[in-house]
C-alpha positions, 0 to 999 in steps of 0.5 A: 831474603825477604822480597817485597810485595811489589815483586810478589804482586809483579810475579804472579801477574806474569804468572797468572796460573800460579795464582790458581795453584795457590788458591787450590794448595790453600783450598786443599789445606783447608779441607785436610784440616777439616778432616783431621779434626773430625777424625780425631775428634771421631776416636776417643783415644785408648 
């Protein structure tokens, strides 16, 4: 069930806002990575 990147490519040309949600889920994902570290690095531990 692997598709090609030419079907990728056609899909998200037909699709041009899901281009934007995905440029937002990544962006969004980066930032609670981000916020992960620096709480876990903010509490020692017991």
């Amino acid at each position: 069930m692997s598709h090609s990147e030419s079907e990728e490519t056609s899909f998200l040309a037909q699709h041009p806002r899901m281009m934007g949600v995905l440029f937002m889920l990544l962006v969004l994902l980066t930032q609670v990575g981000a916020a992960a570290g620096a709480v876990s690095s903010a509490n020692p531990g017991p």
